[in-house]
C-alpha positions as CSV (number, residue, x, y, z in Angstrom):
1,X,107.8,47.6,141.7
2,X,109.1,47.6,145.3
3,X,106.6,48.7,147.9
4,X,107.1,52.4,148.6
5,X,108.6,53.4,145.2
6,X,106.3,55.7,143.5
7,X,105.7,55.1,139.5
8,X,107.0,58.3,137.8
9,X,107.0,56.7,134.4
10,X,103.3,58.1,132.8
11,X,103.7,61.2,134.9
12,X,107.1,61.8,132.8
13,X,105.5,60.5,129.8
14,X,102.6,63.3,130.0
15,X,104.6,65.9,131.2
16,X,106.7,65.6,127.6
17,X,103.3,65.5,125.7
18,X,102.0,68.5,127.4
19,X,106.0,70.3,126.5
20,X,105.6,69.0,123.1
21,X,102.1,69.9,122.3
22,X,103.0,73.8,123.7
23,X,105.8,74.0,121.3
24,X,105.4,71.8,118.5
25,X,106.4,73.3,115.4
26,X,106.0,72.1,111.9
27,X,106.8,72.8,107.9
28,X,104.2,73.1,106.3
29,X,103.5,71.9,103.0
30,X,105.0,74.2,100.9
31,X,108.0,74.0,103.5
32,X,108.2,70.0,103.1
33,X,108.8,70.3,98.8
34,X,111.5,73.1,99.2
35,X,113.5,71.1,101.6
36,X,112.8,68.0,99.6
37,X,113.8,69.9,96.3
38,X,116.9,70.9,98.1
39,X,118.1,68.0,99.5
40,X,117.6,66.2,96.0
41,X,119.4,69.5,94.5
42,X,122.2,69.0,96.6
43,X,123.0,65.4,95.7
44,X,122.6,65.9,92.0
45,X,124.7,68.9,92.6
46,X,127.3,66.6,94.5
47,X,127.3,63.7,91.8
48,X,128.4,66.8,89.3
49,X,130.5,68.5,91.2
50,X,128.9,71.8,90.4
51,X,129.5,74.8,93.2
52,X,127.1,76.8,91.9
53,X,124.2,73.8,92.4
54,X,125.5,73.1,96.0
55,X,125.1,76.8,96.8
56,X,121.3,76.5,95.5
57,X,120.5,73.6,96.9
58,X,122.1,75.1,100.5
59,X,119.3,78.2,100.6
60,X,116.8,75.9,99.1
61,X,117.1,73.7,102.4
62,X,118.1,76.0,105.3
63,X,115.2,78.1,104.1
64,X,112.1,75.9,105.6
65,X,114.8,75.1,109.0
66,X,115.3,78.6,109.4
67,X,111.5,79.6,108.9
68,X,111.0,77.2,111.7
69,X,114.0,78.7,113.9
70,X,112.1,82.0,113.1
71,X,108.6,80.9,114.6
72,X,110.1,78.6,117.1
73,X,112.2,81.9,118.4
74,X,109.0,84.3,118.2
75,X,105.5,82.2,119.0
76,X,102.3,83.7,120.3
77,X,102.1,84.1,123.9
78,X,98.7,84.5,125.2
79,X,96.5,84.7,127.9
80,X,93.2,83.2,127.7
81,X,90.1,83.3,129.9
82,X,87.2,81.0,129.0
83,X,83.1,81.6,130.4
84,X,80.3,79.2,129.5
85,X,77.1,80.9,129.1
86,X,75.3,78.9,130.7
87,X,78.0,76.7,132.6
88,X,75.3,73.7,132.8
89,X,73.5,72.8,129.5
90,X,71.1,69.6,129.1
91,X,71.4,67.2,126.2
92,X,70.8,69.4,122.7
93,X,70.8,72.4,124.6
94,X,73.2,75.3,123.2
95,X,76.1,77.1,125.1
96,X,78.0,80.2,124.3
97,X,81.9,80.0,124.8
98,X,83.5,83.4,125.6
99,X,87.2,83.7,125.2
100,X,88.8,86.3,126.0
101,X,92.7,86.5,124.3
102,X,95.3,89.3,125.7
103,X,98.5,89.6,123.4
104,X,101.9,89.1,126.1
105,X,104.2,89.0,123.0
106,X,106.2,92.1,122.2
107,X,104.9,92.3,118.7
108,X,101.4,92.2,117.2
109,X,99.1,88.9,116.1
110,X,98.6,89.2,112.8
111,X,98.3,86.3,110.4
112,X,97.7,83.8,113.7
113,X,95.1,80.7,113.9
114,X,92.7,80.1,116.7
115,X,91.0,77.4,117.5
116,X,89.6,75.7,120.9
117,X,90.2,71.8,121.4
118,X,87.9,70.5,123.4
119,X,87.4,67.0,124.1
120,X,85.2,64.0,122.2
121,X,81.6,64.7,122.2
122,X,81.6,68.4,121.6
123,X,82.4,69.9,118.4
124,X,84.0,73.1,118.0
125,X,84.5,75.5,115.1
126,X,87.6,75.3,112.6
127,X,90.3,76.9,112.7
128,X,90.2,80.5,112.1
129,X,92.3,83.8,111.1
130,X,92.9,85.5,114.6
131,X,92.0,89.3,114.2
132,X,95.1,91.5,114.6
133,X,95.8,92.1,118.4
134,X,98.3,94.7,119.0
135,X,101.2,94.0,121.3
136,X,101.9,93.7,125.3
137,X,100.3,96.7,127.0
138,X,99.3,98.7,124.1
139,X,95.4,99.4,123.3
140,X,93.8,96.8,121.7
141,X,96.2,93.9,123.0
142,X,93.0,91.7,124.2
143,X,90.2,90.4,121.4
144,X,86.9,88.5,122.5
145,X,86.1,85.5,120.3
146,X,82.6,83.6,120.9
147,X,81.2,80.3,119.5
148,X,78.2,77.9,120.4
149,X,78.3,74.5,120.9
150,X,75.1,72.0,120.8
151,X,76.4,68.8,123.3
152,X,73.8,65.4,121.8
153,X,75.0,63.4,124.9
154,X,75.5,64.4,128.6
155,X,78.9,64.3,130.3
156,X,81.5,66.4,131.7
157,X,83.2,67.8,128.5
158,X,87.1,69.6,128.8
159,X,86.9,72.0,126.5
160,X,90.4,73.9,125.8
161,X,93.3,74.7,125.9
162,X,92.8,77.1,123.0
163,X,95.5,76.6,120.0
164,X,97.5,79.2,118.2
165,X,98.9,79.0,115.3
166,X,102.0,81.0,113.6
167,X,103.3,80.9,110.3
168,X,106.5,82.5,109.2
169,X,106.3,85.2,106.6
170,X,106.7,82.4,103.4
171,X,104.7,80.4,104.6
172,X,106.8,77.4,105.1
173,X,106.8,76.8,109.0
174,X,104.1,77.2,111.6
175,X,103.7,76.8,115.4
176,X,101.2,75.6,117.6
177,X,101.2,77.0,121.0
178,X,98.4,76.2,123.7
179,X,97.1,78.6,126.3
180,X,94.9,78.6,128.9
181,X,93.7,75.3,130.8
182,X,90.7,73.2,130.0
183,X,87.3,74.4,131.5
184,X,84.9,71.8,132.4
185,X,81.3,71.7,130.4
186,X,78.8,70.1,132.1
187,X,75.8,68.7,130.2
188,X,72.6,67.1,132.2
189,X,70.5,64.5,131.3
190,X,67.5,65.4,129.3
191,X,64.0,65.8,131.2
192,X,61.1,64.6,130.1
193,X,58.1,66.3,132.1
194,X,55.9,64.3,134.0
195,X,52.0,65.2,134.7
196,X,50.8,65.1,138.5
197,X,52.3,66.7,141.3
198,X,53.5,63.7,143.2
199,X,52.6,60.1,144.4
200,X,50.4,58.9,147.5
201,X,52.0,56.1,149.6
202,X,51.3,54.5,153.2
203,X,54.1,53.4,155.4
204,X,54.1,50.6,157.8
205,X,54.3,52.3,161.0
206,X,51.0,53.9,159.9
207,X,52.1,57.7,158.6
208,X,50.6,58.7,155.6
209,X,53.2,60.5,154.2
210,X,51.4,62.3,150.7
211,X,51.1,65.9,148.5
212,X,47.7,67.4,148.0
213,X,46.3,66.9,144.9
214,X,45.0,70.0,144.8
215,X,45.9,73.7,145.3
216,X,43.5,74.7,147.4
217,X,42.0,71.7,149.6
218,X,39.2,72.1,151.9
219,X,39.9,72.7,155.5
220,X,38.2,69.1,156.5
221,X,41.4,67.6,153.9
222,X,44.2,69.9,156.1
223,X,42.4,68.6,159.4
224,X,41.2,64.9,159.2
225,X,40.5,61.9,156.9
226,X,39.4,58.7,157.3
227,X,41.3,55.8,159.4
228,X,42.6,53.0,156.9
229,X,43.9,50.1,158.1
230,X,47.8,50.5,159.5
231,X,46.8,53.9,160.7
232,X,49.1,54.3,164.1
233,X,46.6,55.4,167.1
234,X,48.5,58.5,168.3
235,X,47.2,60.0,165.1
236,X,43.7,59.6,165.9
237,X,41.7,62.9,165.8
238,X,39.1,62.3,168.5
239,X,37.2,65.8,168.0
240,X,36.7,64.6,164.3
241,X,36.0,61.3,165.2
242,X,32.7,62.3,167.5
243,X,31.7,64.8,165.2
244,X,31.5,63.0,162.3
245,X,30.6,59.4,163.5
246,X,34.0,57.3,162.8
247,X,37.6,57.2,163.7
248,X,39.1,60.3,161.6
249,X,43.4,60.4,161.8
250,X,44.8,64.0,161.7
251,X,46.5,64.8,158.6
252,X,48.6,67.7,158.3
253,X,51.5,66.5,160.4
254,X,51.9,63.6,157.5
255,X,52.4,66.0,154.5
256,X,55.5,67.2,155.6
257,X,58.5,66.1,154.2
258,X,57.3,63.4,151.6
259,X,60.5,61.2,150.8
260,X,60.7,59.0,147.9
261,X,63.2,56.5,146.2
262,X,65.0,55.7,143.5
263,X,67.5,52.6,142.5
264,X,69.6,53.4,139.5
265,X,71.1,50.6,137.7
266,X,74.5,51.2,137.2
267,X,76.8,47.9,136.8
268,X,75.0,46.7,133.4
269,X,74.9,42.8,135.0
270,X,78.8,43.0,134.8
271,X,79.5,44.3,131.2
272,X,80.8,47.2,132.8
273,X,84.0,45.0,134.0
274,X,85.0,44.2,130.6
275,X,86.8,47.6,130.6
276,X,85.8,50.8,128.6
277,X,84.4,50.3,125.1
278,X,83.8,46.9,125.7
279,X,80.3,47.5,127.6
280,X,77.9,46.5,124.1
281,X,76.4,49.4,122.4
282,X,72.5,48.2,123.1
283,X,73.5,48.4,126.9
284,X,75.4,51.5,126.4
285,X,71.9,52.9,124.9
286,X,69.8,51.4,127.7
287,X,71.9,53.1,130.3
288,X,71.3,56.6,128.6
289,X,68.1,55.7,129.0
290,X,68.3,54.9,132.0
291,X,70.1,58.4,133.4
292,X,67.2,60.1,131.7
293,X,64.5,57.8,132.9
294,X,66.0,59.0,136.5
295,X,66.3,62.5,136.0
296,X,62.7,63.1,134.8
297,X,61.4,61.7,138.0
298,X,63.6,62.8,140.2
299,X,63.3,66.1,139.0
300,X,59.4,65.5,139.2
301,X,59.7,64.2,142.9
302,X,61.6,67.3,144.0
303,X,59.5,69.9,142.6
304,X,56.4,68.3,144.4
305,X,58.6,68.6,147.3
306,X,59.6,65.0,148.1
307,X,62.9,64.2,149.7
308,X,64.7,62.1,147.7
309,X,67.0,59.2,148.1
310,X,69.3,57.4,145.4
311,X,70.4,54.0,145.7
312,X,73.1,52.6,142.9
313,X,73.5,49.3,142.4
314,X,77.5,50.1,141.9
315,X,79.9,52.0,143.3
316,X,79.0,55.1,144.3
317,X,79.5,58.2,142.0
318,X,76.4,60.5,143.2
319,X,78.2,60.6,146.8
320,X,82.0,60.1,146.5
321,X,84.0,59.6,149.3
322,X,86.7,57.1,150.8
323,X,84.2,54.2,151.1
324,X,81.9,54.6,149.0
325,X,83.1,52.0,146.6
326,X,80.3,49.2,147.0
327,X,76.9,51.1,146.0
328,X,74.0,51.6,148.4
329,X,72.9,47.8,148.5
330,X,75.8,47.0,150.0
331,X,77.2,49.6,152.7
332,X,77.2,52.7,151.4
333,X,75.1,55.6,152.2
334,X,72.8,56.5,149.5
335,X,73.0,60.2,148.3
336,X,69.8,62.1,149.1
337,X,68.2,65.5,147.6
338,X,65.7,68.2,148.8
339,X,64.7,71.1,147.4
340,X,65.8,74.0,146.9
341,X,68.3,73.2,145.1
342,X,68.2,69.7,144.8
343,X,67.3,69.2,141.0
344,X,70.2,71.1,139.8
345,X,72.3,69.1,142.3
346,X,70.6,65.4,141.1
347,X,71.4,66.6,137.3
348,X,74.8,67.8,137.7
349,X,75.7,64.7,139.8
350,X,73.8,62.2,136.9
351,X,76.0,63.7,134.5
352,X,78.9,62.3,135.3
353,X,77.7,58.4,136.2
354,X,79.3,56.0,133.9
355,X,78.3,52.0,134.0
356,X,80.4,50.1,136.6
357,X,81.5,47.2,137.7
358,X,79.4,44.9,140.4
359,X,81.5,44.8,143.5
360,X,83.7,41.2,143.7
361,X,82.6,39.1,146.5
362,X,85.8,39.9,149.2
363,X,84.6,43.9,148.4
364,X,81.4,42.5,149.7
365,X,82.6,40.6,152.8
366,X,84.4,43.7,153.5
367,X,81.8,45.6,153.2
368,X,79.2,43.6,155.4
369,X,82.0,43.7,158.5
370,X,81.7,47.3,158.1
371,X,78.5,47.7,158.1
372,X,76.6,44.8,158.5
373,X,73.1,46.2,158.0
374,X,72.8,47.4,154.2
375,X,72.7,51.6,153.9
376,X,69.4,51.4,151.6
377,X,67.7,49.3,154.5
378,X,68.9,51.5,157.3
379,X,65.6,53.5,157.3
380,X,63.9,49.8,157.3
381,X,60.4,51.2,159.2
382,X,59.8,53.4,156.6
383,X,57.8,52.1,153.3
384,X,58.8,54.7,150.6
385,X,57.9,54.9,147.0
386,X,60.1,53.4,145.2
387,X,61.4,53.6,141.0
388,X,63.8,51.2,140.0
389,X,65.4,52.0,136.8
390,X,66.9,48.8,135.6
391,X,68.8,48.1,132.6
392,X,70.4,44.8,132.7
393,X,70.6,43.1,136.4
394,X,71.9,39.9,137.4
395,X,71.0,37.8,139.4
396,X,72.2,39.2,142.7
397,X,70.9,41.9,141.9
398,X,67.6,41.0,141.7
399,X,67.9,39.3,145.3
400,X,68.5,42.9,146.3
401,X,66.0,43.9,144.7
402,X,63.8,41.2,145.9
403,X,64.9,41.9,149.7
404,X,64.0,45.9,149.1
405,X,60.4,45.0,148.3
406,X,58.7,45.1,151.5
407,X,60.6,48.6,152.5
408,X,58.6,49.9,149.3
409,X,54.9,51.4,148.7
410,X,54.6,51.3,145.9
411,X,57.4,49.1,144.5
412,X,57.6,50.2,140.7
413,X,60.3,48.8,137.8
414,X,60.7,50.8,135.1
415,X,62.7,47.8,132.7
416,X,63.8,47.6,129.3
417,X,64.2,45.0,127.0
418,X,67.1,44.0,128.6
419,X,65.8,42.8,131.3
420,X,65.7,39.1,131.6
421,X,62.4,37.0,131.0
422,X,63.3,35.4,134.2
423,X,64.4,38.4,136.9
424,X,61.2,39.9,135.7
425,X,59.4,37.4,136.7
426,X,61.4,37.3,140.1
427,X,60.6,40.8,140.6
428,X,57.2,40.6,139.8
429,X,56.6,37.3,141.9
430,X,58.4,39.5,144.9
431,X,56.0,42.6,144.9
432,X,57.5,45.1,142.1
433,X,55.6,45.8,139.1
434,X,57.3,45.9,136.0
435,X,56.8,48.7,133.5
436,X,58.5,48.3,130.1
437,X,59.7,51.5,128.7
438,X,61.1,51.5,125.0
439,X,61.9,55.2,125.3
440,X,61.9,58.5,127.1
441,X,58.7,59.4,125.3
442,X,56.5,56.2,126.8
443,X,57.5,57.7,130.2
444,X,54.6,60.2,130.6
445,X,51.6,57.6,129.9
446,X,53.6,54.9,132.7
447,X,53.5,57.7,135.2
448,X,49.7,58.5,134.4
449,X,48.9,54.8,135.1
450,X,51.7,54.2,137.7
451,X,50.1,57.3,139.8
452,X,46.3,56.3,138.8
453,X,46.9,53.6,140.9
């Protein structure tokens, strides 16, 4: 294609399958044998010579063209309006769809079909008699219909346009008309609660950034603890220090805004790039996993008031924007989440993350000239605790990984069996502990030990 010569061939191509799904009209199969019985009637009649036959034959097979003329000339218009109740549903959660249909045809609904189309992954009802809905403008032209649907995976579902169907008064031709537009469905992640009400952690520069444990600590806790080693000296409380005999740091000002991370695994080591449905199904399972593994502690994080940060391996999807193409180990910024707020914003923005591929080397390159210091090492003097949800890395990953480490306290893995022999190893040589998960349901005994510790 010439440079500046825009590609109008799929748009055309959709626009006639959007025209022909609004007015497709069909026999049905009662229609089908009359016009077959007619046509075969009308060469027998032919072969004979017979008027009378012809003339038979004639009504038996303009009767199914004109039944379609006859619906094609008078379809159902409607208007539809469509309400999720709730708009955002987690996996195996149930939503109530509300339509609500107003008649614009000059004559009544009656015998007409309704049913919604949404798309794979959430089943609707069958098709269904339409009550009677009286015509344009008089009372009763607008009917409510309701249904529930039960999503088992999490996505961002279209659901509509609804379908209406006509049949003539014989029965032998109907029409399909769509109204309304599709509505988005948006289903979270499920989330797997989590004992505890946070994690402790030290930073390099000496801050000791951590939640009380308790609801009501004593005022010595809110004042003063002991100095461990790292401690930074401008911290020192001196009036706790003489009083009780050794160097006490203040503590207050370092439980505010805890901040925490998480690395999501999102390019599958590459399967991603052999296109979609290509990526193989015990990977595809993993990185449900995965998603769910994240969304239970980030969820968890937030409501003990951490600020939390979310590095993806691939390109970005939690942040979109012009550059973020290369994933937050490799220039882009990482999208972050506080409270209030911020789990419904982590959950809706998890739903829609699909595997990816890993960035080619020149994206790389790019990337570096544009920002040479890599976004998840931006905040380098700060050691956060870190969760790494892996699935399937390779092996650059892993020398992300690898280079992360020493930003992290604690550094924790949460692998699958995916996970090489070998980049364990790597990872566990480098500083990160490696907790095997089989499921969502091992999660709650790996937090108890990871936060025992």
């Amino acid at each position: 294609m010439a440079p500046g010569v825009r590609d109008t061939g799929p748009a055309n191509a959709d626009w006639y399958t959007r025209l022909a799904a609004r007015f497709a009209t069909r026999l049905t199969r009662r229609g089908w044998v009359i016009l077959a019985a007619g046509v075969v009637l009308f060469a027998n009649a032919v072969l004979v010579n017979s008027r009378d036959m012809v003339f038979v034959a004639s009504l038996l097979t303009l009767a199914p063209l004109v039944a379609a003329g006859y619906v094609s000339l008078r379809p159902a218009r409607v208007e539809v309006s469509r309400v999720f109740r709730p708009p955002i549903v987690s996996v195996g959660g149930e939503s109530v769809v509300s339509l609500q249909l107003r008649n614009l045809s000059a004559t009544p609904l009656s015998g007409a079909w309704w049913a919604d189309t949404p798309s794979p992954g959430v089943e609707a009802p069958a098709a269904a008699i339409l009550p009677l809905v009286s015509r344009n403008g008089a009372t009763g032209d607008t009917v409510r219909l309701e249904y529930s649907v039960v999503p088992r995976n999490r996505g961002v579902y279209d659901v509509g346009p609804l379908r209406v169907s006509r049949q003539d008064p014989f029965g032998l031709a109907h029409s399909d008309r769509q109204a309304g537009s599709p509505h988005d469905l948006t289903v979270t992640p499920r989330v797997t609660p989590l004992p505890g009400s946070g994690v402790a952690q030290s930073s390099n520069d000496g801050s000791i950034r951590e939640l009380l444990r308790q609801a009501t600590p004593t005022s010595d806790e809110l004042i003063a603890r002991e100095y461990r080693p790292g401690d930074a000296l401008r911290r020192v409380n001196w009036p706790a220090t003489a009083r009780h005999g050794q160097i006490m740091v203040r503590q207050e000002e370092q439980r505010s805004n805890p901040e925490a991370r998480i690395v999501l695994d999102t390019t599958l080591a590459g399967a991603a790039g052999l296109g979609a449905g290509h990526v193989p199904p015990h990977l595809v399972t993993g990185f449900e996993l995965a998603i769910e593994l994240a969304a239970s502690v980030g969820v968890h994080l937030l409501d003990a008031g951490y600020r939390l940060e979310v590095i993806e391996l691939g390109a970005s999807q939690l942040l979109p924007g012009n550059q973020q193409t290369l994933g937050g180990m490799h220039g882009d910024v990482p999208a972050t989440f506080r409270a209030p707020g911020g789990d419904r914003a982590l959950l809706e923005a998890l739903a829609g993350v699909v595997p990816v591929p890993w960035p080619t080397r020149s994206a790389r390159l790019s990337a570096e000239r544009r920002a040479p210091v890599r976004a998840a090492l931006r905040n380098a003097e700060l050691s956060l605790p870190t969760f790494a949800m892996l699935v399937s890395v390779s092996d650059a990953d892993v020398e992300d990984l690898v280079a992360l480490v020493r930003h992290c306290a604690p550094a924790i893995a949460l692998v699958q069996r995916t996970v090489g022999v070998q980049a364990r190893e790597r990872l566990q040589a480098a500083g990160w502990r490696c907790v095997e998960l089989s499921g969502a349901n091992d999660l709650a005994d790996a937090w108890n030990d990871v936060s025992g510790e």
